[in-house]
MARBA-3410 file (N, C-alpha, C, O; in Angstrom, 1 decimal):
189
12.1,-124.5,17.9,13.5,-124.3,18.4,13.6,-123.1,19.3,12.9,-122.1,19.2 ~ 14.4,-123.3,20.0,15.0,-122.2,20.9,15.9,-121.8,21.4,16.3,-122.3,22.4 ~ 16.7,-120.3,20.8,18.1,-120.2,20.6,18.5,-119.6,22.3,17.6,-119.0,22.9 ~ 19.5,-119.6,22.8,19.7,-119.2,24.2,19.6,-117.8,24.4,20.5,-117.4,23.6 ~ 19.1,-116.9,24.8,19.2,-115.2,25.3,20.5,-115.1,24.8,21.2,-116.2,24.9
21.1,-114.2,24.3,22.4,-114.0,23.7,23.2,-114.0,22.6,24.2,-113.4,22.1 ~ 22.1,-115.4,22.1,22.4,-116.0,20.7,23.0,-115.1,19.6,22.5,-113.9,19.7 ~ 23.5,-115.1,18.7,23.5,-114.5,17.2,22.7,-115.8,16.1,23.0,-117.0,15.9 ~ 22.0,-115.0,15.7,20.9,-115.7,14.5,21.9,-115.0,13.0,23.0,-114.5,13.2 ~ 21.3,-115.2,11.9,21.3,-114.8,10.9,20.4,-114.6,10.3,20.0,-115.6,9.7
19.8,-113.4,10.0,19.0,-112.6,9.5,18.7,-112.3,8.1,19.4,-111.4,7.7 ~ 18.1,-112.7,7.5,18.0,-112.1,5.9,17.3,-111.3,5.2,17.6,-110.8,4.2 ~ 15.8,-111.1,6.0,14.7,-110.3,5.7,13.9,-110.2,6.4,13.8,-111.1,7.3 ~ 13.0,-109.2,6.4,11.9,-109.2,7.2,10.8,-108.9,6.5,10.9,-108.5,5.4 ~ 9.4,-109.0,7.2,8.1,-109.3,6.8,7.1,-109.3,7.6,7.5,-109.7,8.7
5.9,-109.1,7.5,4.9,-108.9,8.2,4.3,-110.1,8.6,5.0,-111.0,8.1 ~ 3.3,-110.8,9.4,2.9,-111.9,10.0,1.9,-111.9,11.2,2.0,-111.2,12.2 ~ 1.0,-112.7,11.0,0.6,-112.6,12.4,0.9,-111.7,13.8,2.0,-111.9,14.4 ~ 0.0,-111.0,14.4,0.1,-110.1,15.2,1.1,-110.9,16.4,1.5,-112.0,16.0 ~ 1.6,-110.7,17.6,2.0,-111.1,18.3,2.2,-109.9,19.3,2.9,-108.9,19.1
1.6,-110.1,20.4,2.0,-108.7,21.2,1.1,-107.1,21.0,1.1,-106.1,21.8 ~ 0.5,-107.3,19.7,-0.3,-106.2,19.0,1.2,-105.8,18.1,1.2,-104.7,17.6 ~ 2.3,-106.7,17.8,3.0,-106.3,16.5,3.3,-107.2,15.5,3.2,-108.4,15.9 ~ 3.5,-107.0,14.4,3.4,-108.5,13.7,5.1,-108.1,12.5,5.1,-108.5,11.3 ~ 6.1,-107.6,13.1,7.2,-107.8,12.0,7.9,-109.2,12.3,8.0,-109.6,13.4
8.2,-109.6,11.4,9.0,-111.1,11.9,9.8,-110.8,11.0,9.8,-110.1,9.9 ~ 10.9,-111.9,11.7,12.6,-111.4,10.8,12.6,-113.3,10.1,12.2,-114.3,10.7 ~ 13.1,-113.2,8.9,13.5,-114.7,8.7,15.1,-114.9,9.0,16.0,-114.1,8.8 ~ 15.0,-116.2,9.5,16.3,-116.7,9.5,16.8,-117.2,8.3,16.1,-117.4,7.4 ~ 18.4,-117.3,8.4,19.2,-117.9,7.2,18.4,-119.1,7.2,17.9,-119.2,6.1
18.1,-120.1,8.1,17.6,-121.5,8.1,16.5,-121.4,7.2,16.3,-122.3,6.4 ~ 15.5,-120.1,7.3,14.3,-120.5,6.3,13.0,-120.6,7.7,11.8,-120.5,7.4 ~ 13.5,-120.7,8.9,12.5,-120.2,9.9,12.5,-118.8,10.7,13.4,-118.1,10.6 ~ 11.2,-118.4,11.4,10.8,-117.1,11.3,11.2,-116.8,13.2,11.5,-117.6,14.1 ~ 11.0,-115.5,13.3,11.5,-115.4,14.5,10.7,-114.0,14.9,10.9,-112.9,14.5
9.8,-114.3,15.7,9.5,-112.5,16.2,10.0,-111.6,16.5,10.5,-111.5,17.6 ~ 10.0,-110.6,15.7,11.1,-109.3,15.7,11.3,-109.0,17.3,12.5,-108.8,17.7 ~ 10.4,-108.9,18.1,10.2,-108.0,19.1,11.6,-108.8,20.3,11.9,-108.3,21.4 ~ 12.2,-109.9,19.7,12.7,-111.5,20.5,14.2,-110.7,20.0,15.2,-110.8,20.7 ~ 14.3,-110.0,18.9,15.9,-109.9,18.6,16.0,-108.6,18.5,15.1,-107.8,18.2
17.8,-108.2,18.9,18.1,-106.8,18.7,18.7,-106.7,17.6,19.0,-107.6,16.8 ~ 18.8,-105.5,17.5,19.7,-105.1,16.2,19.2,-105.6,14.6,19.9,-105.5,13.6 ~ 17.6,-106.2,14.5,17.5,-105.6,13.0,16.6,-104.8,12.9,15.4,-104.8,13.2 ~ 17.7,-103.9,12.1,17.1,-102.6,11.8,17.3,-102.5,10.8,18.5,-102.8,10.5 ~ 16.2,-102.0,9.4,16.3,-101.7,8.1,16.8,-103.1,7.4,17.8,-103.1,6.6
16.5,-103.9,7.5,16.6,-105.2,6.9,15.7,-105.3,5.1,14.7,-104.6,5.3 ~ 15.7,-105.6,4.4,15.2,-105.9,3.2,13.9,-106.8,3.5,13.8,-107.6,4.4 ~ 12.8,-106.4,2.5,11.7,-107.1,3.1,11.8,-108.2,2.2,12.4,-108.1,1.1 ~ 11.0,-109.4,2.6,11.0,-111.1,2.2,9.9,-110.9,1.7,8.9,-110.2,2.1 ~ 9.9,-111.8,0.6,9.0,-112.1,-0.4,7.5,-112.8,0.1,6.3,-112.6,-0.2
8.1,-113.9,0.9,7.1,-114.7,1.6,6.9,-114.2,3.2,7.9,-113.8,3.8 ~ 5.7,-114.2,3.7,5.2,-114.0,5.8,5.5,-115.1,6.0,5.2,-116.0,5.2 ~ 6.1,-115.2,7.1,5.6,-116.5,7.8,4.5,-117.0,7.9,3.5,-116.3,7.6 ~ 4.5,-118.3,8.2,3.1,-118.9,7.9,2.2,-118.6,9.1,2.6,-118.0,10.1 ~ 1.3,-119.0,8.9,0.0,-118.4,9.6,0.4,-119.8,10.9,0.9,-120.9,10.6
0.0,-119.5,12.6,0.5,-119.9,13.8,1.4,-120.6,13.5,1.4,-121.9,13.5 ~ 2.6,-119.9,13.3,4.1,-120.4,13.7,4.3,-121.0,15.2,3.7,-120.9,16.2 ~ 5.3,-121.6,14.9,5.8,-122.6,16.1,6.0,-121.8,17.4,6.7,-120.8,17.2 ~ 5.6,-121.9,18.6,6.2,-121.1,19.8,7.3,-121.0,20.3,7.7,-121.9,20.9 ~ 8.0,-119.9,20.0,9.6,-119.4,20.0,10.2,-120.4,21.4,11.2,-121.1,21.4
9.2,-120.2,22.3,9.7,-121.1,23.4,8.9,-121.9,24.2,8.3,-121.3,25.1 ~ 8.6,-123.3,24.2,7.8,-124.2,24.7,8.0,-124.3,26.0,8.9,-124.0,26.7 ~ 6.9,-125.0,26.3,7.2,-125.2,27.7,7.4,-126.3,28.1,6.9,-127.3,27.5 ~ 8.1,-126.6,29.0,9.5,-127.4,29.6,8.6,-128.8,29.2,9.2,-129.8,29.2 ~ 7.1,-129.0,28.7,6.5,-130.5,29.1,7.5,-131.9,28.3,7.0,-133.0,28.3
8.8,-131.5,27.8,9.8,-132.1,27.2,10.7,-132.5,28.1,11.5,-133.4,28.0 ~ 10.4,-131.7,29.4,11.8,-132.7,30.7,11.1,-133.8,30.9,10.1,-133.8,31.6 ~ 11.4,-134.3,30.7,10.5,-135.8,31.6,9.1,-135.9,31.3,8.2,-136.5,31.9 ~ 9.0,-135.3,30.4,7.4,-135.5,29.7,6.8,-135.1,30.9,5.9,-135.7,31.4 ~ 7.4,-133.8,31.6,6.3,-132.8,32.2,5.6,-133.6,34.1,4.7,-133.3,34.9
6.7,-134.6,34.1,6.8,-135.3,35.2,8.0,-135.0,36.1,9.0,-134.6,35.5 ~ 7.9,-135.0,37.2,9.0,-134.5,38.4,10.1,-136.3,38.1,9.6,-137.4,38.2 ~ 11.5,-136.2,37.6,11.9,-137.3,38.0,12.9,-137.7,38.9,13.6,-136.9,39.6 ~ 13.0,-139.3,38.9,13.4,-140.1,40.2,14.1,-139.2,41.4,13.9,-139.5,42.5 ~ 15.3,-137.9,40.8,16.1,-137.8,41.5,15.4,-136.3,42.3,15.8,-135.9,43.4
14.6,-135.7,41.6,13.4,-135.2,42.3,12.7,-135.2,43.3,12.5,-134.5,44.2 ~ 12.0,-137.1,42.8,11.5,-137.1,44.0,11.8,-137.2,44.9,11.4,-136.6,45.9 ~ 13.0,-138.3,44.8,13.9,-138.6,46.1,14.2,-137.0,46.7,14.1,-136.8,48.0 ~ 14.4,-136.4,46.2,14.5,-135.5,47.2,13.9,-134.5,48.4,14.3,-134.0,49.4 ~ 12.5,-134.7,47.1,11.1,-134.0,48.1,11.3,-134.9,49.3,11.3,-134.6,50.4
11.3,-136.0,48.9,10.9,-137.3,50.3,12.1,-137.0,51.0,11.8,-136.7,52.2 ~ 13.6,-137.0,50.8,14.3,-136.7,52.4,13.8,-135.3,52.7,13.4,-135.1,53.8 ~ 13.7,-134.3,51.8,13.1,-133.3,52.9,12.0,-133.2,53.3,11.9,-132.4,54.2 ~ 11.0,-133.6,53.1,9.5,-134.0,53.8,9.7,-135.2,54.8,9.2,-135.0,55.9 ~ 10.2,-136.1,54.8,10.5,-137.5,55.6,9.2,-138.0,55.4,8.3,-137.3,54.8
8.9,-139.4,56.2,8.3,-140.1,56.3,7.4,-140.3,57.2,7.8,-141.2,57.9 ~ 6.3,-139.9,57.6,5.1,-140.2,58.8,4.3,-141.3,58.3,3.6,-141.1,57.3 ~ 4.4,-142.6,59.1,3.3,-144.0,58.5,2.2,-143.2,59.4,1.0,-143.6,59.1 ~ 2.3,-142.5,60.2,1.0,-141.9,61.1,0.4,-140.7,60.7,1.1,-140.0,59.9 ~ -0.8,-140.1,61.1,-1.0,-138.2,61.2,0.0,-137.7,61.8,0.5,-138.5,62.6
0.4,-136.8,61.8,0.9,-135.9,62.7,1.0,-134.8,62.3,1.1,-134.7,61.1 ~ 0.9,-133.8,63.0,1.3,-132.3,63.4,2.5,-131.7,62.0,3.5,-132.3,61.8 ~ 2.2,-130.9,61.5,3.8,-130.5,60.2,4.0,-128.9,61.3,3.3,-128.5,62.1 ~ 5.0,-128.4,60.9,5.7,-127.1,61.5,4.4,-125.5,61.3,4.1,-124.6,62.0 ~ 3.9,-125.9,60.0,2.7,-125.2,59.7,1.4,-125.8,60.9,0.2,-125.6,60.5
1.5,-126.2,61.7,0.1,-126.7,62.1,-0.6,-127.7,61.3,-1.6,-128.2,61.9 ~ -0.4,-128.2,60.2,-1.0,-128.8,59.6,-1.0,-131.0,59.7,0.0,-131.7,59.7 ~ -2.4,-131.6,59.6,-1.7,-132.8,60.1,-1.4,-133.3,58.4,-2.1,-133.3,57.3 ~ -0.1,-133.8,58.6,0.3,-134.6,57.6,0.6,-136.1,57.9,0.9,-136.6,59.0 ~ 0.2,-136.9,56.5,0.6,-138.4,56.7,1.5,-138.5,55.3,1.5,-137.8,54.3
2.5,-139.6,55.6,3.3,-139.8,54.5,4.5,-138.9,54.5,5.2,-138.7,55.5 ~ 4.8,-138.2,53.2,5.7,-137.7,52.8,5.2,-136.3,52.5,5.3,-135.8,51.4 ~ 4.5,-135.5,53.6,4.2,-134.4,53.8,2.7,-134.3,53.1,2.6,-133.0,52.9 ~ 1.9,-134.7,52.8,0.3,-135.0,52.4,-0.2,-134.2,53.4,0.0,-134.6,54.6 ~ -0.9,-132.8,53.2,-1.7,-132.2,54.0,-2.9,-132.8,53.8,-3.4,-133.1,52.7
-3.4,-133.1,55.2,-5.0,-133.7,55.1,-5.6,-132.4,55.4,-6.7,-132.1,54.9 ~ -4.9,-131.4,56.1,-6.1,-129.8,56.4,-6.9,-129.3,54.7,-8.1,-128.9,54.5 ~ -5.9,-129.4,53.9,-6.1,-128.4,52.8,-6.9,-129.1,52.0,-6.9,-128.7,50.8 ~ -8.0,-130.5,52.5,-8.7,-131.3,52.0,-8.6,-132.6,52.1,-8.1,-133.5,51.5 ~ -9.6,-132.5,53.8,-10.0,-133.5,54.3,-11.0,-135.1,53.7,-11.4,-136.1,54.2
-11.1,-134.6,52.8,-11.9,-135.9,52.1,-10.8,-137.0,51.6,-11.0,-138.3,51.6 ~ -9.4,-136.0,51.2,-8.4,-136.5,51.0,-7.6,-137.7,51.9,-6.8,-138.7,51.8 ~ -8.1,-137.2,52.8,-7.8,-138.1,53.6,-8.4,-139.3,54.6,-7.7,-140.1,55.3 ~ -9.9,-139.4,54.4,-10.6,-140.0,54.8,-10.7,-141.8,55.1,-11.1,-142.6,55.9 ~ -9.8,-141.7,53.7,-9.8,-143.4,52.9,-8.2,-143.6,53.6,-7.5,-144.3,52.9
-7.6,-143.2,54.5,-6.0,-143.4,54.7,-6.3,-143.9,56.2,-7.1,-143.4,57.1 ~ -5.6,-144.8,56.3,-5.9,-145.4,57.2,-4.6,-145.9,58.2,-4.7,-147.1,58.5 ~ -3.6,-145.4,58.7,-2.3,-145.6,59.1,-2.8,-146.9,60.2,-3.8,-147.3,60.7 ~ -1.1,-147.3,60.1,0.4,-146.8,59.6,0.0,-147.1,58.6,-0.9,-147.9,58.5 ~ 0.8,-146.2,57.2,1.1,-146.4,56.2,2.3,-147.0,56.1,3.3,-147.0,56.9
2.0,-147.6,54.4,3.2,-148.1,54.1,5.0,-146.7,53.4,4.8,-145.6,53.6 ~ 6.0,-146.9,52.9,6.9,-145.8,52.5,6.2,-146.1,51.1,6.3,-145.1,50.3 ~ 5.7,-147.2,50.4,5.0,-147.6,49.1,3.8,-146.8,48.8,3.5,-146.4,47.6 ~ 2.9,-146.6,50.0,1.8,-145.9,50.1,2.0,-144.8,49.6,1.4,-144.2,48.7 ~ 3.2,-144.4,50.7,3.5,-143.1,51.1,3.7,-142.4,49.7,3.1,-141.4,49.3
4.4,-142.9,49.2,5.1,-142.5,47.5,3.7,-142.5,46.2,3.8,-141.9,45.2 ~ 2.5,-143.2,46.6,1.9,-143.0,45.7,1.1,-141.7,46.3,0.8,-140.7,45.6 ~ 1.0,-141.8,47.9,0.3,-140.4,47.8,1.0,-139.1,47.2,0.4,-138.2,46.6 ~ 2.2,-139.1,47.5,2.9,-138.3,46.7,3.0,-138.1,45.0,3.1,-137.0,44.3 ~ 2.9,-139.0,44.7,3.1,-138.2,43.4,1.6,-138.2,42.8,1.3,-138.1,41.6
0.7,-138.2,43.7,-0.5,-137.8,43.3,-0.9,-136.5,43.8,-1.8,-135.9,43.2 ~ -0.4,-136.1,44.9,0.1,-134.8,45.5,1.1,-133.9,44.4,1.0,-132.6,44.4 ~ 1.8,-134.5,43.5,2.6,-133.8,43.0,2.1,-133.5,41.3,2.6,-132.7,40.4 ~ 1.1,-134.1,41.1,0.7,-133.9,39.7,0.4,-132.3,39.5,1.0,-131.8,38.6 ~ -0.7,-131.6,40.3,-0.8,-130.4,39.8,-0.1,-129.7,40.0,-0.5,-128.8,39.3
1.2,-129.3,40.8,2.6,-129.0,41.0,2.8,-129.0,39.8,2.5,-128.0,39.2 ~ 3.4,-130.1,38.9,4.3,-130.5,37.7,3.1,-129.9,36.7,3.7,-129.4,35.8 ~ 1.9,-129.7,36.5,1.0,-129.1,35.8,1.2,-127.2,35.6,1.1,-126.4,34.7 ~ 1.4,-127.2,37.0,1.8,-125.5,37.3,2.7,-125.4,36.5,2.8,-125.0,35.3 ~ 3.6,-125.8,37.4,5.4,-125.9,36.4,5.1,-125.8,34.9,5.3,-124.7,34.3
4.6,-126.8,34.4,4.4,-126.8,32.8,3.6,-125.5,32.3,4.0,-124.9,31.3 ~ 2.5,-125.1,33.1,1.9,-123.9,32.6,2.4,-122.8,32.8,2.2,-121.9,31.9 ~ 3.1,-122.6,33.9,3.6,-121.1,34.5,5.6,-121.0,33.3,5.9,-120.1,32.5 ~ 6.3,-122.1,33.5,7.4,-122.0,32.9,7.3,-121.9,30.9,6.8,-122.6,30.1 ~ 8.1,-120.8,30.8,8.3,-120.8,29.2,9.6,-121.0,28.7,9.8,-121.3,27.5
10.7,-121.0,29.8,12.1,-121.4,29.2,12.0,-122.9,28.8,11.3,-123.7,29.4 ~ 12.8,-123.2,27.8,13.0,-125.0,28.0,14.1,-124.7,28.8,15.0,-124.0,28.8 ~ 13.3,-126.3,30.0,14.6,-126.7,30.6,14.9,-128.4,30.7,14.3,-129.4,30.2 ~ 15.8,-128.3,31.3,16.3,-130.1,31.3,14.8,-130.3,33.0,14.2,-129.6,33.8 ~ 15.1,-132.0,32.5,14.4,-132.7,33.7,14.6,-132.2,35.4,13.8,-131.8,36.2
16.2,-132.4,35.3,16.4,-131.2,36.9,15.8,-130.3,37.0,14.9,-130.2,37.7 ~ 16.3,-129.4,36.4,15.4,-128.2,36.9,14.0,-127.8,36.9,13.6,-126.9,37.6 ~ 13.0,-128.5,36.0,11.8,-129.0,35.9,11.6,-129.7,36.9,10.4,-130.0,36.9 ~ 12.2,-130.1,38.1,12.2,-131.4,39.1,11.9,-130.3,40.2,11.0,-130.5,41.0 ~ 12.7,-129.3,40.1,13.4,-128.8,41.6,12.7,-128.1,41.4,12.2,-128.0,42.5
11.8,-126.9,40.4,10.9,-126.3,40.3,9.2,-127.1,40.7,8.1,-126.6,41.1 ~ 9.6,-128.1,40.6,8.3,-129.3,41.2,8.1,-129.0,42.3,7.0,-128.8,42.8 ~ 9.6,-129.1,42.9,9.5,-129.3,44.3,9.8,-128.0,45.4,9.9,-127.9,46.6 ~ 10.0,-126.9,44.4,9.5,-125.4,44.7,8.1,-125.7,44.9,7.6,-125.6,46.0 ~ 7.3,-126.0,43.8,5.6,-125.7,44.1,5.2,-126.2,45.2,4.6,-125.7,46.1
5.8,-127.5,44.9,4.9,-128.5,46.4,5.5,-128.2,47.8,5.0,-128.6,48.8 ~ 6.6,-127.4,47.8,6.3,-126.4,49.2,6.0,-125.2,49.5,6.0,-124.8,50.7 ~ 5.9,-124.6,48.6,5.2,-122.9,48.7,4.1,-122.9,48.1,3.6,-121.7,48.3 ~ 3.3,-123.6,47.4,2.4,-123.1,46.3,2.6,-122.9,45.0,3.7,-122.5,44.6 ~ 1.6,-123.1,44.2,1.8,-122.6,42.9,1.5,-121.4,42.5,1.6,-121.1,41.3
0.9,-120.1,43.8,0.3,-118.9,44.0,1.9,-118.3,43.8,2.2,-117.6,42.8 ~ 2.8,-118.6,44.6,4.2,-118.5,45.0,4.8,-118.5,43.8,5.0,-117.4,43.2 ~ 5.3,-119.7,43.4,5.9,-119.6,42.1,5.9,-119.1,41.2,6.9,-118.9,40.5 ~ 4.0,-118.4,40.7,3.6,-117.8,40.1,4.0,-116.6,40.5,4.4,-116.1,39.4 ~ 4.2,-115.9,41.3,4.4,-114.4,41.3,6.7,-114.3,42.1,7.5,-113.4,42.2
6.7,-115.6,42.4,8.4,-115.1,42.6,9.4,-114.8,41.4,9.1,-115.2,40.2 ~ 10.5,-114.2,41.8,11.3,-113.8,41.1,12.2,-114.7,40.1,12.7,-114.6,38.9 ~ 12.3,-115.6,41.1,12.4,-117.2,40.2,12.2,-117.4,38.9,13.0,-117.4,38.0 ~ 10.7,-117.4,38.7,9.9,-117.8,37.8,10.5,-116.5,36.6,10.8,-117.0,35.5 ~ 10.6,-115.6,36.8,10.3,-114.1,36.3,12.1,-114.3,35.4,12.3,-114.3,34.2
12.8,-114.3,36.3,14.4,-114.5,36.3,14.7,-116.0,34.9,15.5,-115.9,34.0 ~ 14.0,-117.1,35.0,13.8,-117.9,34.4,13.3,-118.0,33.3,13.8,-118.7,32.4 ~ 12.3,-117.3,33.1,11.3,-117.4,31.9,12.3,-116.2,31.3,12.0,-116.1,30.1 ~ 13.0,-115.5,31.5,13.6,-114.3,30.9,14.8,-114.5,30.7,15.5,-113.5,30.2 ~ 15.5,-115.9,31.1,16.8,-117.0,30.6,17.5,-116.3,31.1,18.6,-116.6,30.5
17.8,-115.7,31.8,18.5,-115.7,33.2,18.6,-116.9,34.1,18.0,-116.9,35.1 ~ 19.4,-118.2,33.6,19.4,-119.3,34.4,20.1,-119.0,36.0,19.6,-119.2,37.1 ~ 21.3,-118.3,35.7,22.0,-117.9,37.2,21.2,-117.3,38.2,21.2,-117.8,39.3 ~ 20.6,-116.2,38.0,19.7,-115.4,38.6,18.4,-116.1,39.1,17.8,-115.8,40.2 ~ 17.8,-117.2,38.3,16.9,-117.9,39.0,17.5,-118.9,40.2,17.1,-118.9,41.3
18.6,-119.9,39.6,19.1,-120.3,40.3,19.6,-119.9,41.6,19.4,-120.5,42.6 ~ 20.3,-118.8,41.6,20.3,-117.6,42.8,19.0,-117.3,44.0,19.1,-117.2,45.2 ~ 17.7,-117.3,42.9,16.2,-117.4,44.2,16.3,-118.4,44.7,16.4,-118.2,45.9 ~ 16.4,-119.8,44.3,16.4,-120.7,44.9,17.1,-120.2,46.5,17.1,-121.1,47.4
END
């Protein structure tokens, strides 16, 4: 489970547990589930609990592979594709680079492109794409720790597949995001 940045929990005790961070206090919830101290403010001097949390507790916060089961969806893609458009041919992209399809760099690995044989079809074009887009949505899943809905799992897709996943990894986005600041990421956009 994952309560929003802001949240109020209910707290009843605390207890030692598995290291996390090199600290291991964990607070129990009223629910009966555990919470890493270091994740909440304000308990201080709490009464200690009888029982630790159990040994590898759940991850306070998973990663998004629950939007779409970790897939870029429909309204996603459609969108990478009007802003990439459609080439049935090679051609030239603004980068120097030749692209076929729906922005498919053949520079960044020409073997990739060997077996393509234009014109292509927009059917083609769509599968080169989301074969293009798998390790994108892989990044996404590995680099992001907020849960988020399918959208923004989508549009963060379609962050990677035009800057990189070098990019996403080190922008403010990412940083703003994972730290549940939804506005503030949404803002890098």
């Amino acid at each position: 489970r994952v309560a929003p940045k802001g949240s109020n929990v209910d707290i009843v005790c605390q207890t030692t547990g598995d290291p996390v961070a090199g600290k291991n206090i964990w607070d129990k919830l009223a629910d009966g589930s555990f919470c890493f101290d270091a994740f909440v403010d304000g308990a201080i001097g709490l009464s200690r609990c009888d029982s630790p949390p159990s040994s590898n507790p759940p991850p306070t916060n998973p990663p998004p592979a629950s939007a779409n089961n970790g897939k870029i969806n429909d309204e996603g893609l459609n969108l990478v594709k009007e802003f990439e458009g459609f080439n049935a041919n090679f051609k030239g992209d603004l980068g120097g680079h030749s692209t076929i399809g729906y922005g498919h760099n053949c520079d960044a690995d020409p073997n990739k492109c060997k077996d393509i044989h234009p014109p292509i079809t927009r059917a083609q074009g769509e599968v080169i794409l989301r074969n293009d887009l798998i390790p994108k949505e892989n990044c996404v899943k590995k680099l992001t720790t907020a849960n988020i809905d399918s959208n923004k799992f989508s549009a963060l897709v379609s962050f990677a597949f035009n800057l990189g996943c070098g990019a996403y990894e080190k922008s403010s986005l990412r940083q703003k995001l994972n730290a549940g600041d939804i506005k503030g990421a949404a803002n890098e956009f």
